[in-house]
C-alpha positions as CSV (number, residue, x, y, z in Angstrom):
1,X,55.2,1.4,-9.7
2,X,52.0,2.7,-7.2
3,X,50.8,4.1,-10.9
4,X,51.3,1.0,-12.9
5,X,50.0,-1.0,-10.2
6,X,46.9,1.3,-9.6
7,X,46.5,0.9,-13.5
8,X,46.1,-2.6,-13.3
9,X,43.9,-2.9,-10.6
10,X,41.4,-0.3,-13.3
11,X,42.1,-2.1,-16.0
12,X,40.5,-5.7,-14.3
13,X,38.2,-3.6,-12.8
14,X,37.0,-2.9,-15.7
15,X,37.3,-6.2,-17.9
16,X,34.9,-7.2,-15.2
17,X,32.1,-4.8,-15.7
18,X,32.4,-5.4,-19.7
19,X,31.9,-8.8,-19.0
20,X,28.7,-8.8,-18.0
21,X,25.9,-8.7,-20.8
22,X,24.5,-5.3,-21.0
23,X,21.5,-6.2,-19.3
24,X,22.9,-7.5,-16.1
25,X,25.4,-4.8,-16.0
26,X,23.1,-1.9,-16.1
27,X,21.2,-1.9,-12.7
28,X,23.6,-4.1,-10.4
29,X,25.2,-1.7,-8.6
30,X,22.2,-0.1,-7.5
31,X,21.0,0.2,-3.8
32,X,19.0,-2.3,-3.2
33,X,17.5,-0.8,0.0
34,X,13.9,-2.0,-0.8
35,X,14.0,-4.2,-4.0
36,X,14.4,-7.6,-2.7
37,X,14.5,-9.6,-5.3
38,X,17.4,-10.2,-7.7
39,X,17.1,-8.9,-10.9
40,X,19.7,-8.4,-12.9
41,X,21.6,-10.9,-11.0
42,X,20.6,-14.0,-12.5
43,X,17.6,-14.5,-10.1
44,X,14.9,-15.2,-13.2
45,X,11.1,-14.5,-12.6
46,X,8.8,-17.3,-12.7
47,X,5.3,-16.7,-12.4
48,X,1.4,-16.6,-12.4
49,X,-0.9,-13.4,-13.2
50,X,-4.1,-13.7,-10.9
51,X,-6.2,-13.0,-13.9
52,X,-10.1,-13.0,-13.4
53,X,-9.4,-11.6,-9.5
54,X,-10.1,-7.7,-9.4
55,X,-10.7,-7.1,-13.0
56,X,-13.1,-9.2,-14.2
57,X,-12.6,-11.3,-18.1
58,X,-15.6,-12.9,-19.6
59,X,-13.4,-16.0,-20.2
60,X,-12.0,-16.6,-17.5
61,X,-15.0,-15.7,-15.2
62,X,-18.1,-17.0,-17.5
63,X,-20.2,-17.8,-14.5
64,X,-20.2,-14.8,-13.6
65,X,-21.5,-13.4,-17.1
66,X,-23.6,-16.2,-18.2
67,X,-26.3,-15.0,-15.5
68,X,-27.7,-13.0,-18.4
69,X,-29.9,-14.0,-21.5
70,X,-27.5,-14.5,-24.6
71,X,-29.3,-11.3,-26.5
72,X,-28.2,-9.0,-23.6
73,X,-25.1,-10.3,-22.1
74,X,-22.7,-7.5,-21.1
75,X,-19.5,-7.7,-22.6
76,X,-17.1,-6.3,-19.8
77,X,-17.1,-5.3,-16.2
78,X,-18.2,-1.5,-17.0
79,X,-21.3,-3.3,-18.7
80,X,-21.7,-6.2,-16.1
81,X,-22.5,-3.3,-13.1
82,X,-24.4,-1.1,-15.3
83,X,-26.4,-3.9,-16.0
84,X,-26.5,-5.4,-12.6
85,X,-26.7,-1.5,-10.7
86,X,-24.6,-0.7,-7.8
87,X,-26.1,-2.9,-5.2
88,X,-25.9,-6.1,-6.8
89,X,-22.9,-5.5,-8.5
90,X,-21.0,-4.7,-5.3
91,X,-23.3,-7.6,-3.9
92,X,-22.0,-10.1,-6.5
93,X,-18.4,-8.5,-6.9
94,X,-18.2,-9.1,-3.3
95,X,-18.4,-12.8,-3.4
96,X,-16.5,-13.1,-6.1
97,X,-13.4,-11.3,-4.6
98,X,-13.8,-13.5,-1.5
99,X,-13.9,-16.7,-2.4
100,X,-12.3,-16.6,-6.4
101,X,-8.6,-17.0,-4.4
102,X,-7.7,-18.6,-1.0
103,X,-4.4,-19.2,1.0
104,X,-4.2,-22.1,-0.8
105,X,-3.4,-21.2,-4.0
106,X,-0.5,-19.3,-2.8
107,X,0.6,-22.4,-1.4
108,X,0.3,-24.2,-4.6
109,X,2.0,-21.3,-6.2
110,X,5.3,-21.6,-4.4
111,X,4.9,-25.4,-4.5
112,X,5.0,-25.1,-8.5
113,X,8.4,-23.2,-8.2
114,X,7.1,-20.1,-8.8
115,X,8.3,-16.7,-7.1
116,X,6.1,-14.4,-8.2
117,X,2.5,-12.9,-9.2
118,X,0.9,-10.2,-11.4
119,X,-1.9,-8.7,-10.0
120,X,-4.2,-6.7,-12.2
121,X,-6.6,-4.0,-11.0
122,X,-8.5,-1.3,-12.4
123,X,-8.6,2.4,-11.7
124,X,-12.0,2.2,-10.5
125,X,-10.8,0.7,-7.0
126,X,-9.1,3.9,-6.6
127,X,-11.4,6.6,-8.4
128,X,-14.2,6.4,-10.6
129,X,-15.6,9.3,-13.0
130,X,-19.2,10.4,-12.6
131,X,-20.9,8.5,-14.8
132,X,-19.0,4.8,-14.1
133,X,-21.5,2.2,-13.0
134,X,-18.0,0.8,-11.3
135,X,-17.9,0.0,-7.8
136,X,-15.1,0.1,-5.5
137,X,-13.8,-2.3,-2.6
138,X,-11.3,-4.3,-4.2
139,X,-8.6,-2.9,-1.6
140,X,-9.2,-5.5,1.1
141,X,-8.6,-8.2,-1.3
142,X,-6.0,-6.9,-2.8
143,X,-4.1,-6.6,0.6
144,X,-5.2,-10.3,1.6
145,X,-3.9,-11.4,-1.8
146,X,-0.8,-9.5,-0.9
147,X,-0.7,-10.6,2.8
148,X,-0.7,-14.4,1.6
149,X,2.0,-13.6,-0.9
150,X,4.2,-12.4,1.9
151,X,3.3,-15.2,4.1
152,X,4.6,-17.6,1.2
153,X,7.2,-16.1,0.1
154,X,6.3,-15.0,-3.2
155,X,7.1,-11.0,-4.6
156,X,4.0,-9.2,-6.3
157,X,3.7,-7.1,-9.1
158,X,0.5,-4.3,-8.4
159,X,-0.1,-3.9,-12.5
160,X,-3.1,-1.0,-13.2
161,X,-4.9,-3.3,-15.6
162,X,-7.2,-1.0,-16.8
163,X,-7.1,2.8,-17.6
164,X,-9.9,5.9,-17.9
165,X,-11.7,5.8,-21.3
166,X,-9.8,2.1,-21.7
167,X,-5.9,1.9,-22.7
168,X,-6.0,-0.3,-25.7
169,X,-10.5,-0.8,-26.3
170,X,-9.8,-4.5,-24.7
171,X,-12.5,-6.4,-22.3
172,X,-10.3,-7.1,-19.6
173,X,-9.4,-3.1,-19.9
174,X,-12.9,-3.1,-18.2
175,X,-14.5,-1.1,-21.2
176,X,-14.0,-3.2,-24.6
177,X,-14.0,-1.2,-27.7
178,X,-13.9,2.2,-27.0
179,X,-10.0,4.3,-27.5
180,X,-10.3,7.4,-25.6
181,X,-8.0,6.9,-23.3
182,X,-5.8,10.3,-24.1
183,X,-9.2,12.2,-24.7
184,X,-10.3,14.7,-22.4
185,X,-9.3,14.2,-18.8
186,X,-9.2,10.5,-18.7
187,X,-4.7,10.5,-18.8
188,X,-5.2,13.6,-16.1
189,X,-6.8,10.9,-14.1
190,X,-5.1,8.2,-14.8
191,X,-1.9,10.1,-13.7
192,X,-3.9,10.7,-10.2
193,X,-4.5,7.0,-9.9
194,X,-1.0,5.4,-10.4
195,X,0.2,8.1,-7.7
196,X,-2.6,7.1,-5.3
197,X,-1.7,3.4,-5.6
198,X,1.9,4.2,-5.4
199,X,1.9,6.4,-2.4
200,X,-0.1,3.0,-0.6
201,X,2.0,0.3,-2.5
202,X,5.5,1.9,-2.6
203,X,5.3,2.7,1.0
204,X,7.6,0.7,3.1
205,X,5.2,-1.8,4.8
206,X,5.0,-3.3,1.7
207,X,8.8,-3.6,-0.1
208,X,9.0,-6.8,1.4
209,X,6.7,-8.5,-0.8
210,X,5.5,-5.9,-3.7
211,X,8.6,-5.6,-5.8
212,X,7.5,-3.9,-8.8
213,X,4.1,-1.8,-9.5
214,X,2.9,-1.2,-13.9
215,X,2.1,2.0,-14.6
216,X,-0.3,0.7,-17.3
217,X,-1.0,-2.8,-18.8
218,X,-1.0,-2.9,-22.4
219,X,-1.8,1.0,-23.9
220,X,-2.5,0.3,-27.6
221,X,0.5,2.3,-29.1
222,X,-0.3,1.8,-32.9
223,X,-3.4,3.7,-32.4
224,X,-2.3,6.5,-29.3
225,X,-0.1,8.8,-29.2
226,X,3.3,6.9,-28.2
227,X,5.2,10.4,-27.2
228,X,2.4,10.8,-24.4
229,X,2.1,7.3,-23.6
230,X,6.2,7.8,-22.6
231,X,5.5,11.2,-21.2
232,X,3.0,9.3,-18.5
233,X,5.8,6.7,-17.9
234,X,8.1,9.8,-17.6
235,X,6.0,11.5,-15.3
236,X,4.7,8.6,-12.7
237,X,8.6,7.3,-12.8
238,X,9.6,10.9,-11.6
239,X,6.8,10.5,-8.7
240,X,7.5,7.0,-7.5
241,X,11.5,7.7,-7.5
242,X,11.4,12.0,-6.6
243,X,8.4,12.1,-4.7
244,X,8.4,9.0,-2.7
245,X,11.7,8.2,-2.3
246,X,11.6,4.5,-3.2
247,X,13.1,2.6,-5.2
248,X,10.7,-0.7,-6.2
249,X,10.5,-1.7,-9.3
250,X,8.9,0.3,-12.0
251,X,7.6,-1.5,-15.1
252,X,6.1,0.0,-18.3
253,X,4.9,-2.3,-21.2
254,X,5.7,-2.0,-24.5
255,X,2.8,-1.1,-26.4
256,X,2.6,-3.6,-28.8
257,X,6.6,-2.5,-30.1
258,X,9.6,-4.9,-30.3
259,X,11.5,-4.9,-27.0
260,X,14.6,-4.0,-28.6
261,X,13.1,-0.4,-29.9
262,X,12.9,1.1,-26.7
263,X,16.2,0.9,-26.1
264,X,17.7,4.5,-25.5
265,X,14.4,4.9,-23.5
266,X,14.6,5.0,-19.3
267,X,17.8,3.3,-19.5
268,X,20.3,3.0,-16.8
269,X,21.9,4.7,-15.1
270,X,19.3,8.1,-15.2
271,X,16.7,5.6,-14.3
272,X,16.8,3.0,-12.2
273,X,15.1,-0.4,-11.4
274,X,13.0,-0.3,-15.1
275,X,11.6,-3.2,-15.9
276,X,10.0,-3.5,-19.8
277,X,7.2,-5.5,-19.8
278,X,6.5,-7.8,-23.2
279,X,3.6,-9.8,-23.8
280,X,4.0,-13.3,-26.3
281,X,0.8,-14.6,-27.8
282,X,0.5,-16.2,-31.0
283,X,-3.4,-16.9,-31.5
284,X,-5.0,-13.3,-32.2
285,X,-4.3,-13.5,-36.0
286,X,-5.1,-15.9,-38.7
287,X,-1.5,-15.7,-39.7
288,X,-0.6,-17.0,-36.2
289,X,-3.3,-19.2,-36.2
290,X,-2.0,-21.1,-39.4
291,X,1.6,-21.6,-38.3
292,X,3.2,-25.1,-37.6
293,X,4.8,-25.9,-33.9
294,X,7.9,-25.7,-35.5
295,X,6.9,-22.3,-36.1
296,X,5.5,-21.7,-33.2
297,X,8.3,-22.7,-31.2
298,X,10.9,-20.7,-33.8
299,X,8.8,-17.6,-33.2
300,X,8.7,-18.1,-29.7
301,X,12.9,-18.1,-29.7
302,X,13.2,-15.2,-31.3
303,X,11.5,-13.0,-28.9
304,X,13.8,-14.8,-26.8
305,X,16.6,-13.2,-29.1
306,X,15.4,-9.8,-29.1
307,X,15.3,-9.9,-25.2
308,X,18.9,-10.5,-25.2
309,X,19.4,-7.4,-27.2
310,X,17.3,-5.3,-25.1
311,X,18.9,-3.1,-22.7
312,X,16.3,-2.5,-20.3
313,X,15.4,-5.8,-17.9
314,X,12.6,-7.3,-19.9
315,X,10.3,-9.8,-18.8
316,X,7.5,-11.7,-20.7
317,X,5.1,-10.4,-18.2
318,X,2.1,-12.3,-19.8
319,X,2.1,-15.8,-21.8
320,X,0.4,-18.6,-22.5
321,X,0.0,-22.4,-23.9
322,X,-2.5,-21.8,-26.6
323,X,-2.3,-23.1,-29.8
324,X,-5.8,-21.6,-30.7
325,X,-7.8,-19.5,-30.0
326,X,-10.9,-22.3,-29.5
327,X,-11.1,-21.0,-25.7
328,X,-15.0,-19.5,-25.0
329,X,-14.9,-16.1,-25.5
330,X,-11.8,-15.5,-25.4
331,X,-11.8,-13.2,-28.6
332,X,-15.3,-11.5,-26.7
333,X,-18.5,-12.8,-25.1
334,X,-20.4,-14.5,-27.6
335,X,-17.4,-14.7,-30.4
336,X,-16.2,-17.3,-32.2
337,X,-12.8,-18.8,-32.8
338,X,-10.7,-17.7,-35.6
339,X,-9.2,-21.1,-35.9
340,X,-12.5,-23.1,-36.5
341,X,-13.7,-20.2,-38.4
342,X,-16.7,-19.0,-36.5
343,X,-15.1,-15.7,-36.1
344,X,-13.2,-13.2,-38.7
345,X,-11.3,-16.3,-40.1
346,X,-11.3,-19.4,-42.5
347,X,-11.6,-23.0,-41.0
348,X,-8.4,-24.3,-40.0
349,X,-9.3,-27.1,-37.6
350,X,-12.1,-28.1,-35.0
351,X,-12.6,-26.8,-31.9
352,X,-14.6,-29.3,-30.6
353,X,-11.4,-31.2,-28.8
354,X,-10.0,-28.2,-27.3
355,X,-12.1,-27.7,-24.2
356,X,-11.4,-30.9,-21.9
357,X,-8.4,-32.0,-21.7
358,X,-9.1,-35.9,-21.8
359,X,-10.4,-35.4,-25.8
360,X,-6.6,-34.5,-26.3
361,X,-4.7,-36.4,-28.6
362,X,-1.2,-37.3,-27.6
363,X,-0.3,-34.9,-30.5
364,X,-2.0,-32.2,-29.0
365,X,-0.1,-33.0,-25.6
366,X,3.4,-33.3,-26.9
367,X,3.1,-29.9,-29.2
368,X,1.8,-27.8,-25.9
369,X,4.9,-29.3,-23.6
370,X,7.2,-28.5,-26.3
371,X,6.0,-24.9,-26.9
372,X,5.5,-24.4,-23.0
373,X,9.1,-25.4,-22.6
374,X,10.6,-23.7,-25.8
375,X,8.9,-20.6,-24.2
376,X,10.4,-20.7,-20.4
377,X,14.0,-21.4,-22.4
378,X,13.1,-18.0,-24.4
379,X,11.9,-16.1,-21.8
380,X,15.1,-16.7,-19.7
381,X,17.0,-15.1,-22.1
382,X,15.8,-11.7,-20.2
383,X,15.0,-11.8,-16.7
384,X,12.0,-14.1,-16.4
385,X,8.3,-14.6,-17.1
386,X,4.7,-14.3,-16.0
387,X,2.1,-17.1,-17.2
388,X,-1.7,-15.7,-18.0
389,X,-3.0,-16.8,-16.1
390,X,-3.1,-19.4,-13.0
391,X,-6.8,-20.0,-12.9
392,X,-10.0,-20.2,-15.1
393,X,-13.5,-21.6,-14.8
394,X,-12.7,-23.9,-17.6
395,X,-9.9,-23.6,-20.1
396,X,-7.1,-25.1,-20.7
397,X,-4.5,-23.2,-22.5
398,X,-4.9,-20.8,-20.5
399,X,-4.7,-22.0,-17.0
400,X,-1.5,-23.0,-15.4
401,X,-3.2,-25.1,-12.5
402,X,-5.1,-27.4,-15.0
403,X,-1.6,-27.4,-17.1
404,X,0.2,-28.5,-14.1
405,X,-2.4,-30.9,-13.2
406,X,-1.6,-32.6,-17.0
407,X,1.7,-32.5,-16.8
408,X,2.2,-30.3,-19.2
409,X,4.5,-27.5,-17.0
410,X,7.9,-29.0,-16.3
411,X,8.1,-30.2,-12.8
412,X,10.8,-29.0,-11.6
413,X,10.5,-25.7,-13.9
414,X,14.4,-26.6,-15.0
415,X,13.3,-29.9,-16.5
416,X,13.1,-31.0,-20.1
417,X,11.5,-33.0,-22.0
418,X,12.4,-31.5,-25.7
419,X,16.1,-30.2,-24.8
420,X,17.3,-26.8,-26.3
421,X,14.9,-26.0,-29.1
422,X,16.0,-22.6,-28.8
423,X,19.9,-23.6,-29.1
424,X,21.1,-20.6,-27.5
């Protein structure tokens, strides 16, 4: 009977376990000594990258780059201080990092319903080569940005945004169009800097409010070696979890692959607390360009399918509202638009609308609310999502505050306008 019975109690045991989808199952059980937030447990993600802060993006911060004459206007931040020298740089980087956030907008963050944000930064705050024209000093703003978070109540994400010799030849890599990333020492160092920023971040001071540091923001794996790009996840895992004893989040992005193919890779339980970062955009092609909101929207639902068959917790850890790509410069200072075709692309509609929100068309407004919400149903398929990005000098698309301010973000996040377009 004490065998039968003991059988039983197994048996529910483990109908339990199998009941939970394989992404909720894997990481549940885990101690949860310093990762305070619930993934994994039906707690979904919701929030706002502070794009533009330490890592500088002609678009978002065209003040900044529009101090030059249009026949010698640098193209990223590596080009921006090398232009500017040292001094001024520091001089002008220094205001910027001062006054581009305030308390405030940590208020308004949490007011939104939002529970976390992505913070980018660049390996320069931590080391720079020789040569770099980068300056350092970002650290102080960084731990004020973080300080605010935690008064709040928001979790933070530290994300190294961009890498030695440039990740993926991006401008908000800090060095646009160059790929040398793993050529000569620039991985080496890029190793040294995600175990400096994890033996600050990772230490216990700060597992109250940082839940999860990146070891890299988007490394371009069609063109880099992908075996070494998982080596270095490999490797700075082993630190953060081996060497440091802690057990935040670790989150590694997916190089440009479908979620569901790196399944098999860092799963549960060797590894624990992985989070897969995916990004969704659907304006960097002509292809994407030239599909209908219907399309849009059905594109947008399938990467909400392919989360559900990832194992490892995925979130959308950048996304957006745009439609086009008619922002300025957001294909590179001084480059067109592929959708009005002033840039690698036929015409396939005007730009001149796209820039204030008031020469909308109620078209226009309806299409974006129905992709933004199609996209937060998606992206709660996995565990959650983080919006590129919450502030700009003057898009739209791209800027959650201004998209709030239109009503174009459900208010509360849960509400809906266009109900179920996924139908999951």
């Amino acid at each position: 009977m004490t065998n039968l019975l003991a059988v039983l109690v197994l048996s529910c045991l483990l109908s339990l376990v199998l009941a939970v989808p394989v992404t909720d199952r894997n990481q549940t059980a885990v101690d949860k000594r310093w990762f305070n937030f619930g993934y994994g447990l039906g707690e979904k993600v919701r929030g706002v990258n502070l794009g533009g802060f330490l890592v500088l993006e002609p678009f978002i911060n065209l003040s900044l780059f529009r101090q030059f004459p249009p026949e010698d206007t640098p193209v990223d931040e590596y080009h921006f201080c090398a232009k500017l020298g040292p001094d001024e740089c520091s001089r002008q980087l220094q205001q910027h990092w001062s006054t581009w956030l305030s308390r405030d907008d940590f208020v308004q963050i949490k007011a939104a319903g939002l529970n976390h944000v992505r913070i980018p930064i660049g390996y320069w705050a931590f080391e720079r080569k020789p040569d770099d024209p980068y300056v350092g000093g970002q650290l102080p703003y960084l731990e004020q940005a973080l300080q605010w978070a935690r008064e709040v109540g928001l979790k933070a994400w530290i994300d190294l945004h961009g890498a030695p010799g440039s990740q993926n030849g991006f401008d908000n890599s800090g060095l646009r169009d160059h790929y040398e990333w793993q050529s000569g020492d620039n991985l080496e160092m890029t190793k040294r800097v995600i175990k400096t920023l994890m033996d600050t971040y990772a230490a216990p001071q700060w597992n109250d409010v940082i839940v999860a540091i990146q070891a890299v923001n988007e490394p371009l794996g069609p063109i880099y070696n992908l075996d070494l790009i998982k080596e270095y996840y490999l490797e700075s895992y082993s630190y953060l979890r081996n060497d440091l004893q802690s057990d935040i989040g670790f989150s590694i992005h997916d190089a440009f692959f479908d979620p569901p193919s790196w399944n098999g890779f860092m799963d549960y339980p060797d590894y624990t607390h992985v989070i897969l970062d995916h990004h969704a955009y659907q304006v960097f092609s002509p292809g994407e360009l030239s599909r209908s909101i219907d399309e849009h929207i059905a594109t947008a639902c399938d990467i909400g399918n392919q989360v559900k068959d990832t194992i490892l917790w995925t979130v959308i850890g950048e996304w957006s509202a745009a439609l086009t790509d008619c922002t300025e410069w957001l294909n590179g200072v001084y480059r067109g638009a592929r959708y009005d075709g002033s840039y690698q692309s036929p015409f396939m509609g005007s730009c001149e609308t796209r820039w204030d929100i008031t020469t909308w068309s109620e078209q226009d407004k309806v299409d974006t609310r129905r992709y933004i919400e199609a996209q937060l149903d998606a992206y709660e398929q996995g565990q959650g999502w983080i919006f590129w990005c919450w502030k700009t000098e003057n898009s739209i698309e791209w800027d959650f505050q201004r998209l709030l301010a239109a009503e174009l973000i459900p208010q509360p996040l849960d509400s809906r306008v266009f109900i179920n377009q996924c139908n999951y």
